[in-house]
C-alpha positions as CSV (number, residue, x, y, z in Angstrom):
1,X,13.0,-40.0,-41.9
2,X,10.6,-39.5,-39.2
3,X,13.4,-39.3,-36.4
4,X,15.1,-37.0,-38.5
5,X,12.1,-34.6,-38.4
6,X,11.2,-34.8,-35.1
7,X,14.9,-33.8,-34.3
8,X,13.5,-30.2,-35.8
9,X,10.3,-30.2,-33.8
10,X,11.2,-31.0,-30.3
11,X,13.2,-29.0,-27.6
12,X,17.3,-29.7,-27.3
13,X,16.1,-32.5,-23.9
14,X,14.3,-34.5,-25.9
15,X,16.3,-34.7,-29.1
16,X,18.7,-35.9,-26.9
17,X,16.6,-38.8,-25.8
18,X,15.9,-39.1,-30.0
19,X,19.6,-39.4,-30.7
20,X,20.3,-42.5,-28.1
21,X,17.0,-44.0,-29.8
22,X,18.4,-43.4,-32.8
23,X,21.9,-44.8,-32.3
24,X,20.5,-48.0,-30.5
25,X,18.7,-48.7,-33.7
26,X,21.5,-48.2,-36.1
27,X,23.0,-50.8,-33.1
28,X,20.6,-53.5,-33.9
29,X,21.1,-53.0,-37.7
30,X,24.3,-53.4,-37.9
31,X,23.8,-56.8,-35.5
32,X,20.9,-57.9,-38.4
């Protein structure tokens, strides 16, 4: 949730950056 609304908040560069972070985490959950 808090990813989600950051995705609003910050410029187009960093919600870049937000969706790698974002799909390495859904990496390690699908590994858990």
């Amino acid at each position: 949730m808090e990813i989600l609304a950051t995705y609003s908040l910050h410029p187009i560069t960093l919600r870049k950056q937000l969706w790698k972070y974002d799909t390495n985490a859904r990496k390690v959950v699908l590994i858990l």
